[in-house]
GUKOLDREN-553368 format. One record per residue (C-alpha): residue number from 1; chain; x negated, y, z negated. Coordinates in steps of 0.25 Angstrom, whole numbers, plus 5000, padded with zeros to 4 digits. Layout:
<atoms>
<atom k="NUM" c="A" X="X" Y="Y" Z="Z"/>
...
</atoms>
This chain:
<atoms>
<atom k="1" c="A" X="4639" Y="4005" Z="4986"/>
<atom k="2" c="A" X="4646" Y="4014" Z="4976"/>
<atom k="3" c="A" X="4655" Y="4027" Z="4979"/>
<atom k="4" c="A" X="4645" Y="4036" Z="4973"/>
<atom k="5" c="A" X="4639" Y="4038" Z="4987"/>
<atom k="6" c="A" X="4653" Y="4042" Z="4994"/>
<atom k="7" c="A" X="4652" Y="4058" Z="4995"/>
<atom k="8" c="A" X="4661" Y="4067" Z="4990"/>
<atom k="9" c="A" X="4663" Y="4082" Z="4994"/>
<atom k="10" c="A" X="4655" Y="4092" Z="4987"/>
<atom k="11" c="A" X="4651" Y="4106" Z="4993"/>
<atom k="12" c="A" X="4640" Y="4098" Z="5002"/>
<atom k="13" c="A" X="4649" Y="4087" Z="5004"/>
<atom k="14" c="A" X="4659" Y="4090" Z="5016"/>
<atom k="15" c="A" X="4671" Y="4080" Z="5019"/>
<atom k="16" c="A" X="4681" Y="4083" Z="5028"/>
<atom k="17" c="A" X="4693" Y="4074" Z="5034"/>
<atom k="18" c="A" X="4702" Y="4064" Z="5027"/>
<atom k="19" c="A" X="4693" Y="4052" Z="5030"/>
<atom k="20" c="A" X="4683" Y="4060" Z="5021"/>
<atom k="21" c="A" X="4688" Y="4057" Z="5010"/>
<atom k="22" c="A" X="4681" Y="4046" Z="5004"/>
<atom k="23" c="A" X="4676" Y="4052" Z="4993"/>
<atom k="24" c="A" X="4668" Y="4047" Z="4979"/>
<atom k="25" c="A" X="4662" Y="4055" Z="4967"/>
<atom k="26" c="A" X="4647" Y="4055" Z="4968"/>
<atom k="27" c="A" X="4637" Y="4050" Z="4960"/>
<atom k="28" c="A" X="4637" Y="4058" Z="4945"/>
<atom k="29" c="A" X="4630" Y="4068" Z="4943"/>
<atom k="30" c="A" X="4620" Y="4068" Z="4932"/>
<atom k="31" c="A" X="4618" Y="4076" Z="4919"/>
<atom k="32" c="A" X="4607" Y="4087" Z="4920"/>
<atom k="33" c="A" X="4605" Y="4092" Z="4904"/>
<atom k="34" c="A" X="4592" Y="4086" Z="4905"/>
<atom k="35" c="A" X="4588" Y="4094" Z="4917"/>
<atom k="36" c="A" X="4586" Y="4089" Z="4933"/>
<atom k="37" c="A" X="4572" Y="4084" Z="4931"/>
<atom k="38" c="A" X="4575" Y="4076" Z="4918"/>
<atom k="39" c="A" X="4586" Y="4069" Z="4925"/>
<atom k="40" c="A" X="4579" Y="4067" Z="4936"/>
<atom k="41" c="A" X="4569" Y="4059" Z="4927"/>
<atom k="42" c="A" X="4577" Y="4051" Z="4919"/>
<atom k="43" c="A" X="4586" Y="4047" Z="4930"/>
<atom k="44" c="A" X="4575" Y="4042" Z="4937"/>
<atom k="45" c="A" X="4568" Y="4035" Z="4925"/>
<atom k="46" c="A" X="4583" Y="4027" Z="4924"/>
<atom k="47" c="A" X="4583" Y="4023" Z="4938"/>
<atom k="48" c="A" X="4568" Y="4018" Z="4939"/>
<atom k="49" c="A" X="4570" Y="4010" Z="4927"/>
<atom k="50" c="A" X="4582" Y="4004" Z="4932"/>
<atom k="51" c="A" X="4573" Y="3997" Z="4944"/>
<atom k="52" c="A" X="4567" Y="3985" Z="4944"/>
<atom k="53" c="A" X="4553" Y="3985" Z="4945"/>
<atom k="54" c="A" X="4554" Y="3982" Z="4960"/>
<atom k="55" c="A" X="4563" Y="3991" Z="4962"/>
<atom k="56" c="A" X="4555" Y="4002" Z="4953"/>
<atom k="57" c="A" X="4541" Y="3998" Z="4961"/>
<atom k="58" c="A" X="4549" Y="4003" Z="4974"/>
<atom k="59" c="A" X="4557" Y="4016" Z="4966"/>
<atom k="60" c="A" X="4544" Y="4022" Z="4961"/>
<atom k="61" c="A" X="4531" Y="4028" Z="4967"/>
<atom k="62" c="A" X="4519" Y="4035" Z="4962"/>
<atom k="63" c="A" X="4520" Y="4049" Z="4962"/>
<atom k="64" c="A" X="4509" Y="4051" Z="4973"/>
<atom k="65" c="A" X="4514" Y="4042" Z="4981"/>
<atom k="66" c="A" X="4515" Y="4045" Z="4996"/>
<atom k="67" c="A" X="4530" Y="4041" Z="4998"/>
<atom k="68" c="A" X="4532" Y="4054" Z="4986"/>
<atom k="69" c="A" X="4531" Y="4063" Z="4999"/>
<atom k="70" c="A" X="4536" Y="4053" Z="5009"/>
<atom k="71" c="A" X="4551" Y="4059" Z="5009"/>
<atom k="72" c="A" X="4560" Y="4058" Z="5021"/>
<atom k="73" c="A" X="4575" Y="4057" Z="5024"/>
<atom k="74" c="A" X="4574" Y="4049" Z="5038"/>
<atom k="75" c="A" X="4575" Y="4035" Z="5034"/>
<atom k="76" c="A" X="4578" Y="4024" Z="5043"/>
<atom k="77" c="A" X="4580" Y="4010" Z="5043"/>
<atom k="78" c="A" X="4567" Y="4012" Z="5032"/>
<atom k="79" c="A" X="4574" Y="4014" Z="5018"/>
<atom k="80" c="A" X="4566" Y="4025" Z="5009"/>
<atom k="81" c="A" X="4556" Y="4020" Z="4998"/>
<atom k="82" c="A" X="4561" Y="4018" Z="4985"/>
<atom k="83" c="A" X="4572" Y="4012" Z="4980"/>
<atom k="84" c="A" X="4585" Y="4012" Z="4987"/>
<atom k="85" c="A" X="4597" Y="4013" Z="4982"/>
<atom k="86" c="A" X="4603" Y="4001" Z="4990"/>
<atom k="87" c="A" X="4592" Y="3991" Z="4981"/>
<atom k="88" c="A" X="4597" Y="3997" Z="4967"/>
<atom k="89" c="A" X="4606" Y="3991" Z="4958"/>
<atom k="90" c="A" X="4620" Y="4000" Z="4956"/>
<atom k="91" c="A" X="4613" Y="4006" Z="4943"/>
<atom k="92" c="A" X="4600" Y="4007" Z="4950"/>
<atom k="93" c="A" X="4607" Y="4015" Z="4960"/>
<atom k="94" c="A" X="4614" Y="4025" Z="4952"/>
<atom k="95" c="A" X="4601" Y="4027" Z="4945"/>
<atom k="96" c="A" X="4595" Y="4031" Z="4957"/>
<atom k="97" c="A" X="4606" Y="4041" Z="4961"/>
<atom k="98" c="A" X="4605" Y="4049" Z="4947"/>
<atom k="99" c="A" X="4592" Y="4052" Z="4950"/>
<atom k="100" c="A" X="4596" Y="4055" Z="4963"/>
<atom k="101" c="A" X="4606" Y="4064" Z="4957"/>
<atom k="102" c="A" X="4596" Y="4071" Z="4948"/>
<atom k="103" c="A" X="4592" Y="4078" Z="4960"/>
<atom k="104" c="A" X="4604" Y="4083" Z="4967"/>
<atom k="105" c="A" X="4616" Y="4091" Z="4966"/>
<atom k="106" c="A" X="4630" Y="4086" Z="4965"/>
<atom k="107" c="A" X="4632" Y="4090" Z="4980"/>
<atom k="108" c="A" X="4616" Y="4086" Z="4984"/>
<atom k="109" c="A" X="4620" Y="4072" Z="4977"/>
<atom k="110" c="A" X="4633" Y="4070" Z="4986"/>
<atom k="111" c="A" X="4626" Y="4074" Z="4998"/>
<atom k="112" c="A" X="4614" Y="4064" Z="4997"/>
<atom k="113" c="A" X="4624" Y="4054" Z="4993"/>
<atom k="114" c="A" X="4632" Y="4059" Z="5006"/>
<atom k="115" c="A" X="4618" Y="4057" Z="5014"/>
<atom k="116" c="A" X="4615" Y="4043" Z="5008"/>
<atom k="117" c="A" X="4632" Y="4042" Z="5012"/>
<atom k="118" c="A" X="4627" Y="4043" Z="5027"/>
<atom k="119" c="A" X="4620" Y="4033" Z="5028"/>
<atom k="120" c="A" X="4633" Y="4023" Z="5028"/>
<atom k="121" c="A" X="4638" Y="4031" Z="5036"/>
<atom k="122" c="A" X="4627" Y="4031" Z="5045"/>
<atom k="123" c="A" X="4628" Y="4017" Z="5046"/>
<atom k="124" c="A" X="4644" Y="4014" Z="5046"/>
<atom k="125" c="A" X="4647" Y="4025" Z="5055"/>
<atom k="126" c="A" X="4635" Y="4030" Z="5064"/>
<atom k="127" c="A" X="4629" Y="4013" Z="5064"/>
<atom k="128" c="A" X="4616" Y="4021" Z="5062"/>
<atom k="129" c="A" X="4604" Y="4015" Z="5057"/>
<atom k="130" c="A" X="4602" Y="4001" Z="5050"/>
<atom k="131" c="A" X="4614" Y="3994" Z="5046"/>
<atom k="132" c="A" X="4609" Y="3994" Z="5031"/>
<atom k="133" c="A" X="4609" Y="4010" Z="5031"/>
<atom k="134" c="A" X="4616" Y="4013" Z="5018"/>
<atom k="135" c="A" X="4619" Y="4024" Z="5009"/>
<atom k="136" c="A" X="4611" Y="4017" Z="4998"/>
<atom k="137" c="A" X="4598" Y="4017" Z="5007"/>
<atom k="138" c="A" X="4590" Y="4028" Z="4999"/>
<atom k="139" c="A" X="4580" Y="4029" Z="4989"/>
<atom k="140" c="A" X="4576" Y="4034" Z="4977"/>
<atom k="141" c="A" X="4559" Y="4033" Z="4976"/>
<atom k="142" c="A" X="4553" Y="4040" Z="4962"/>
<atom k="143" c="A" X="4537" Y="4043" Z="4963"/>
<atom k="144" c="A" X="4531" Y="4046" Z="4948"/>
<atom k="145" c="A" X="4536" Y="4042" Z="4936"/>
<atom k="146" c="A" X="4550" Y="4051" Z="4931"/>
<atom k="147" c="A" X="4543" Y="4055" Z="4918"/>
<atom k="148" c="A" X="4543" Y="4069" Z="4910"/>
<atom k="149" c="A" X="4528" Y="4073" Z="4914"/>
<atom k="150" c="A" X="4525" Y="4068" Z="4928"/>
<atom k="151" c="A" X="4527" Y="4071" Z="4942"/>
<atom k="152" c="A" X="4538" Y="4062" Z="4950"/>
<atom k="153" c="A" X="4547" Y="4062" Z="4959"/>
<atom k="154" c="A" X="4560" Y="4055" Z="4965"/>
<atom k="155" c="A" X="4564" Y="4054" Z="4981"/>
<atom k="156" c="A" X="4578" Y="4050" Z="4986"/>
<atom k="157" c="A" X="4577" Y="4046" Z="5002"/>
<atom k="158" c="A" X="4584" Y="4040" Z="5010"/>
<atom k="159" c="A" X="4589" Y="4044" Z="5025"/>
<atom k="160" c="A" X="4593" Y="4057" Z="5026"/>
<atom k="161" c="A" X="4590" Y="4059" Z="5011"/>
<atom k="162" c="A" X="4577" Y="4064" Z="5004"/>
<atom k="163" c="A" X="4576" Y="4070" Z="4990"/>
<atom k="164" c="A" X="4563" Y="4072" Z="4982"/>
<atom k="165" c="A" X="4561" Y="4077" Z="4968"/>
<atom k="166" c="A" X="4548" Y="4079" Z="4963"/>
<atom k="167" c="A" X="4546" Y="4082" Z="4947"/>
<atom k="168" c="A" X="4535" Y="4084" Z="4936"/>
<atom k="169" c="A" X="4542" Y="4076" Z="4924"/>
<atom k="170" c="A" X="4557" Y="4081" Z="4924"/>
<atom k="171" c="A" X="4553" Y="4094" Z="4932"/>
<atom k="172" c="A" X="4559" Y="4092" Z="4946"/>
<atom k="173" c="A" X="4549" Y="4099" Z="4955"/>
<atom k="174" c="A" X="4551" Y="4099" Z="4968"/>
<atom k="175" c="A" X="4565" Y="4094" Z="4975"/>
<atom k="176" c="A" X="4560" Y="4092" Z="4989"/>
<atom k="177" c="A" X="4558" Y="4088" Z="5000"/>
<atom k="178" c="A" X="4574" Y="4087" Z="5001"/>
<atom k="179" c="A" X="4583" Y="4082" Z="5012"/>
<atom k="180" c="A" X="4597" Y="4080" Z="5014"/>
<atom k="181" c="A" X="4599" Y="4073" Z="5028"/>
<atom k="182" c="A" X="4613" Y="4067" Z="5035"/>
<atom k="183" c="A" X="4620" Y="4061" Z="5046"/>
<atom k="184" c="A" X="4631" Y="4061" Z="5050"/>
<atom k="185" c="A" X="4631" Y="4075" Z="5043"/>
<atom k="186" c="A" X="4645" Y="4075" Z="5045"/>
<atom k="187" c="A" X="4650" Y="4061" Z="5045"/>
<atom k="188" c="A" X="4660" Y="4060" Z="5057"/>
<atom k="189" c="A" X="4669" Y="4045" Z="5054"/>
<atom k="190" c="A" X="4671" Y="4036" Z="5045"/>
<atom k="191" c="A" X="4675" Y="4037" Z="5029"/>
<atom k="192" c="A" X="4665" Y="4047" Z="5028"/>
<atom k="193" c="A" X="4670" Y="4056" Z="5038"/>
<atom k="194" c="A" X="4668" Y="4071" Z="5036"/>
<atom k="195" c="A" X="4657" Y="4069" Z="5026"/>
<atom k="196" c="A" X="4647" Y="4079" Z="5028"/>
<atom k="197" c="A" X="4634" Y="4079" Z="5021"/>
<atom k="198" c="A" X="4626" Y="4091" Z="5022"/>
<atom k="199" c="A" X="4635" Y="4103" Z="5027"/>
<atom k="200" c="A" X="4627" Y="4113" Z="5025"/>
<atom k="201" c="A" X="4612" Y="4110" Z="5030"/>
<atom k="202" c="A" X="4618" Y="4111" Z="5047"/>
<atom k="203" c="A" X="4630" Y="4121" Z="5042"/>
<atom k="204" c="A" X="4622" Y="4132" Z="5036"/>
<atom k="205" c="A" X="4608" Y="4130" Z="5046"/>
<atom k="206" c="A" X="4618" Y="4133" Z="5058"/>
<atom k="207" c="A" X="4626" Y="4142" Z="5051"/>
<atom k="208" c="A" X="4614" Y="4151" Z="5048"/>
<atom k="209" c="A" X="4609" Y="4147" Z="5062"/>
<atom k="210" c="A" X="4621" Y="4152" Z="5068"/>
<atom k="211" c="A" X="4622" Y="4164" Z="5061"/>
<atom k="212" c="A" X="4608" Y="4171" Z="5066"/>
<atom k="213" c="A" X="4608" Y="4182" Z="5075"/>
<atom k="214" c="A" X="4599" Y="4181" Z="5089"/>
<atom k="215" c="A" X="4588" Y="4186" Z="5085"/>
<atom k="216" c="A" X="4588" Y="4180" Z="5071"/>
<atom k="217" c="A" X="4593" Y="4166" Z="5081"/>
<atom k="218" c="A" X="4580" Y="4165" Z="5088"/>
<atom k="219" c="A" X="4571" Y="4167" Z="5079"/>
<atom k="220" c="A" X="4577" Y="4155" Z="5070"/>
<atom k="221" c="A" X="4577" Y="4147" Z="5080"/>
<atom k="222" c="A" X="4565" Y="4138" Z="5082"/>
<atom k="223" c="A" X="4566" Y="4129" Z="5091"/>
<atom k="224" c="A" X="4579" Y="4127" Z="5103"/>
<atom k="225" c="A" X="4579" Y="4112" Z="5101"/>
<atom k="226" c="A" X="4579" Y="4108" Z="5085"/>
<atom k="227" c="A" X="4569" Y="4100" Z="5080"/>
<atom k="228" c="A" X="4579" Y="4088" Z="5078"/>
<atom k="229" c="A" X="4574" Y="4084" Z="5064"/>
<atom k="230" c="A" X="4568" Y="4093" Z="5052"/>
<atom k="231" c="A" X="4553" Y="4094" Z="5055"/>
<atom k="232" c="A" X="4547" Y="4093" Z="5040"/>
<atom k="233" c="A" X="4550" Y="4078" Z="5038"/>
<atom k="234" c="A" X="4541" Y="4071" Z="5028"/>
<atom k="235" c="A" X="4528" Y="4073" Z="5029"/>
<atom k="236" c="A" X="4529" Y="4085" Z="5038"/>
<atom k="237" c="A" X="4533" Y="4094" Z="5027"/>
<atom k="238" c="A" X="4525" Y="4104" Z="5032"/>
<atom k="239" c="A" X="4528" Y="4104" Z="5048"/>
<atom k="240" c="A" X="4535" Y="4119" Z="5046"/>
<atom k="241" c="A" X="4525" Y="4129" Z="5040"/>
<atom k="242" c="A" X="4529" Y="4141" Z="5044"/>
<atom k="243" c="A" X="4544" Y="4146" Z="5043"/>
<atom k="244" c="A" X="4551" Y="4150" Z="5058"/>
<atom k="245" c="A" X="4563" Y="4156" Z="5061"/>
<atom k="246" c="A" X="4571" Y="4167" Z="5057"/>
<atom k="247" c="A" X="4570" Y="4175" Z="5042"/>
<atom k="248" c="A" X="4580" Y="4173" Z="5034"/>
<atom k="249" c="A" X="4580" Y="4188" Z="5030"/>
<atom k="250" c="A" X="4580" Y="4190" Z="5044"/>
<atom k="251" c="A" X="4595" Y="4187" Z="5043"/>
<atom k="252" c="A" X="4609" Y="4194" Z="5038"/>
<atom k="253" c="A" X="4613" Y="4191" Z="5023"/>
<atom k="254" c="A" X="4624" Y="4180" Z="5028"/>
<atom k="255" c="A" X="4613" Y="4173" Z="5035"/>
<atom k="256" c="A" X="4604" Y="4173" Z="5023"/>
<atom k="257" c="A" X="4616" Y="4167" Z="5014"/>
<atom k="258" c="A" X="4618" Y="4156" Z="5024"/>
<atom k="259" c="A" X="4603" Y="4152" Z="5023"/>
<atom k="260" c="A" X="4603" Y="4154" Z="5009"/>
<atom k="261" c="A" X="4615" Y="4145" Z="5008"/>
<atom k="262" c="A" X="4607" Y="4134" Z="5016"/>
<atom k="263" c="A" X="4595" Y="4134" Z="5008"/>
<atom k="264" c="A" X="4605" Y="4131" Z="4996"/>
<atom k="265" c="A" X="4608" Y="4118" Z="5004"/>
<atom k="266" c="A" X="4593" Y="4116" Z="5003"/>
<atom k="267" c="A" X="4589" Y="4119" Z="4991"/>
<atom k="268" c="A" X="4600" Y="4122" Z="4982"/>
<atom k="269" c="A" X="4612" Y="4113" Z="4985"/>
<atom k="270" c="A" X="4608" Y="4099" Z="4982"/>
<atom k="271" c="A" X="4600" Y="4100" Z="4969"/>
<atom k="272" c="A" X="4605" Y="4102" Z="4955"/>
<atom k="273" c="A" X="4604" Y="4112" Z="4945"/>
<atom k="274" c="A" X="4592" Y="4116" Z="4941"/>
<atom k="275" c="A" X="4584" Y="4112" Z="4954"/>
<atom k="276" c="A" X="4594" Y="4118" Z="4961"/>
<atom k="277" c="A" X="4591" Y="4130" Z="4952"/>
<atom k="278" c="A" X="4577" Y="4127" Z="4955"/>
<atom k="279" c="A" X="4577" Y="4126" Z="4972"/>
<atom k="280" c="A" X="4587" Y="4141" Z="4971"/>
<atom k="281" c="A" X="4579" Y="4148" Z="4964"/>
<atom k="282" c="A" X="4566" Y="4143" Z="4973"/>
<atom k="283" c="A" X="4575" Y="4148" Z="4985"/>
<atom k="284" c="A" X="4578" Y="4159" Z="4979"/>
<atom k="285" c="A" X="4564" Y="4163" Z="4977"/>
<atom k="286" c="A" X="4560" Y="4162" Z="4993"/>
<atom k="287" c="A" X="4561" Y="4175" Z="5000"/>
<atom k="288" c="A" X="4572" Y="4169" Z="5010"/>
<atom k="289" c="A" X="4571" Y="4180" Z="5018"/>
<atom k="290" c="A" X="4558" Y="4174" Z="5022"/>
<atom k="291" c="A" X="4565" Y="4159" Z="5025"/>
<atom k="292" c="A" X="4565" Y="4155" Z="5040"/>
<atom k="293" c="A" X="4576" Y="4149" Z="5047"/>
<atom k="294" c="A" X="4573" Y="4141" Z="5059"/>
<atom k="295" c="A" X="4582" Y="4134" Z="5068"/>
<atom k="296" c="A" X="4581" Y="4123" Z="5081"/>
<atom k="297" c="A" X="4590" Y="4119" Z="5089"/>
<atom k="298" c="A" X="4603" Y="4123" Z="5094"/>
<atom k="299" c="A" X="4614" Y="4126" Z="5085"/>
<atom k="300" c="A" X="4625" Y="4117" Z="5090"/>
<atom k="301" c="A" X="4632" Y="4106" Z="5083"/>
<atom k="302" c="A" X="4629" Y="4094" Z="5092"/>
<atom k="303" c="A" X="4613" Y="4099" Z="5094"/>
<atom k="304" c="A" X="4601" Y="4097" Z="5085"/>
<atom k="305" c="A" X="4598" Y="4107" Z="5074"/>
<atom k="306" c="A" X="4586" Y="4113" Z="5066"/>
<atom k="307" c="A" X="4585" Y="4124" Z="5055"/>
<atom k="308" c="A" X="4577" Y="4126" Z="5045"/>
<atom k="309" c="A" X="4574" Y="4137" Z="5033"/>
<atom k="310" c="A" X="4560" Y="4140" Z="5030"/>
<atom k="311" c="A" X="4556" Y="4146" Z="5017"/>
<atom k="312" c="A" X="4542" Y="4149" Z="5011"/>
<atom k="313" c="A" X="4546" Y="4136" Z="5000"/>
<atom k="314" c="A" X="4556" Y="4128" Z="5007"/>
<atom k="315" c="A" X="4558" Y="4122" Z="5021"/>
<atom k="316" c="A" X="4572" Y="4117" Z="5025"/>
<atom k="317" c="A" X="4573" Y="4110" Z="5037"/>
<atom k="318" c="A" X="4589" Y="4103" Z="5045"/>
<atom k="319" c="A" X="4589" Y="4098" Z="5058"/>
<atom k="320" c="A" X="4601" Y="4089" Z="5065"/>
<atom k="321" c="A" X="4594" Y="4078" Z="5074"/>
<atom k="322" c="A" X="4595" Y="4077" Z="5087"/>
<atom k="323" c="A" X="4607" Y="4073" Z="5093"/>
<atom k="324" c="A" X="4613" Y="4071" Z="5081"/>
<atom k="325" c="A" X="4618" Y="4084" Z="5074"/>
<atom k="326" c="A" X="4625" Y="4076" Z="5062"/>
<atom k="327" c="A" X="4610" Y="4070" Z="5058"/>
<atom k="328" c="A" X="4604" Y="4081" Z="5049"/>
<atom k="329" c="A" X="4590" Y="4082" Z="5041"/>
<atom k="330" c="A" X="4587" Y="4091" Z="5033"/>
<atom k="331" c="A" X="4576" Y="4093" Z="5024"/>
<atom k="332" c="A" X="4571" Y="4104" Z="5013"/>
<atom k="333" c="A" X="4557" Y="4107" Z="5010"/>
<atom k="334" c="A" X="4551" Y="4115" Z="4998"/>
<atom k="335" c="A" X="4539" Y="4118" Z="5003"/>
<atom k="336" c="A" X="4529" Y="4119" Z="4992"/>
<atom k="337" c="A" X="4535" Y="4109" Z="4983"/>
<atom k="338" c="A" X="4540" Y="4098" Z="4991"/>
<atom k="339" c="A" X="4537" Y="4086" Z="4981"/>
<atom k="340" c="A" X="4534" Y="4094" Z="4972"/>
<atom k="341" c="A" X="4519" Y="4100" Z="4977"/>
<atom k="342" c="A" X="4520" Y="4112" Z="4971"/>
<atom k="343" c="A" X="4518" Y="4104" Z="4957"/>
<atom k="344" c="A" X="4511" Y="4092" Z="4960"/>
</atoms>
């Protein structure tokens, strides 16, 4: 395995400690004069023809095909469909990673690497899950054809990791379902020690949570005991209709920025240019003072945690599992044009 997967601090990237300090530069970032959705096809296009047809047969699916909205993040010992990266040849592999990097941000980039990152360290350091978890275990599945005319789209899954782009042509047209997952969130030994991979998702949710007066407290919170798990996994995309817990405009200026900030997390941080662009002005768009904040749980560090925010276009859900408040899921929704159904 090559150093491109070691991480490297960035703003979402926090290493702290002198056994951190095993760092690389990440995989390059590619040009954009020909605009996100462009690149997005032609990296793509590359990639597939770099397959054998065996391999191809197993990369691609039709458009229609079931598995197109089969997304999750909570793989086991079973490995996603497609093609992983652990059966490509090294050229095959960097292929697979441009197109991955079509889609994210420099720091969105590093922190799904950092998540692929985990999984090594999952295995070398927890002695969780089968001894041939690696960081090469994800997959890159393209439904459609990548022309200039037709719907597509391209998925990259693995555990804790699940990004989908949906596009007509080079028109990217819908960025999610999108989740970003991790444990350890903070990695506690080893080279790796001080790594964290998502510092804002838990930071920000408790920050805000914390921040609530009485009244504005009770109402957020939805349950005593947290869920133990985000609630709108796939195929129960639409388990929370209806938006509960407290106004945003219920609450004081610095309480709105914090929950402004946290949406960026969401929706903002991990993309690139233009469809970052794209997902601010959306936001922007929303009357946040209708959003709802939701909480469960209790808000101490070693218990399990649940918030969510609850917009009339976007549902984000984070949770910390049971008993185990360094294993975070987390998961954005938009909720009209997940997959790109509001086009399709």
């Amino acid at each position: 395995m090559t150093d491109r997967f070691m991480p490297r601090p960035t703003r979402r990237v926090v290493l702290a400690g002198a056994a951190a300090t095993a760092t690389a530069t990440a995989w390059p970032r590619i040009g954009r004069a020909a605009g996100i959705g462009t690149d997005m096809c032609s990296r793509a296009e590359s990639w597939l023809s770099s397959l054998s047809d065996t391999q191809r047969a197993a990369a691609m699916f039709d458009f229609d095909d079931p598995q197109r909205l089969a997304w999750t993040f909570m793989y086991g010992s079973q490995p996603a469909p497609g093609i992983r990266l652990e059966q490509m040849t090294a050229a095959q592999k960097d292929g697979a990673l441009e197109v991955l990097a079509t889609g994210l941000s420099t720091e969105g980039f590093q922190t799904a690497l950092n998540i692929m990152l985990q999984q090594d360290i999952l295995r070398d350091e927890w002695s969780k899950g089968s001894a041939d978890r690696n960081r090469e275990r994800f997959s890159l599945m393209i439904f459609g054809t990548p022309t200039a005319d037709t719907p597509w789209a391209w998925r990259w899954e693995g555990h804790h990791l699940s990004l989908t782009y949906t596009l007509i042509g080079e028109e990217v047209i819908s960025v999610t379902p999108s989740s970003f997952s991790s444990e350890p969130n903070t990695v506690p030994s080893g080279p790796h020690r001080g790594l964290v991979v998502l510092p804002d998702e838990e930071s920000l949710g408790r920050a805000l949570y914390t921040d609530l007066n009485a009244v504005n407290k009770s109402v957020a919170l939805l349950e005593e005991r947290s869920f133990g798990n985000i609630l709108t996994t796939a195929g129960n995309e639409g388990r929370i209709s209806a938006p509960a817990g407290v106004p945003l405009g219920d609450l004081p200026a610095v309480q709105m920025d914090i929950a402004r900030r946290l949406l960026d997390v969401y929706t903002v941080d991990h993309l690139p240019g233009t469809l970052a662009e794209g997902q601010a002005a959306r936001i922007a768009g929303e009357d946040l003072t209708a959003v709802r904040f939701g909480w469960a749980g209790p808000n101490e560090r070693d218990a399990s945690m649940y918030y969510r925010l609850h917009g009339e276009t976007f549902l984000i859900e984070f949770a910390t599992l049971r008993n185990q408040p360094e294993h975070h899921h987390a998961i954005r929704h938009d909720l009209t044009r997940n997959f790109g159904a509001h086009r399709l």
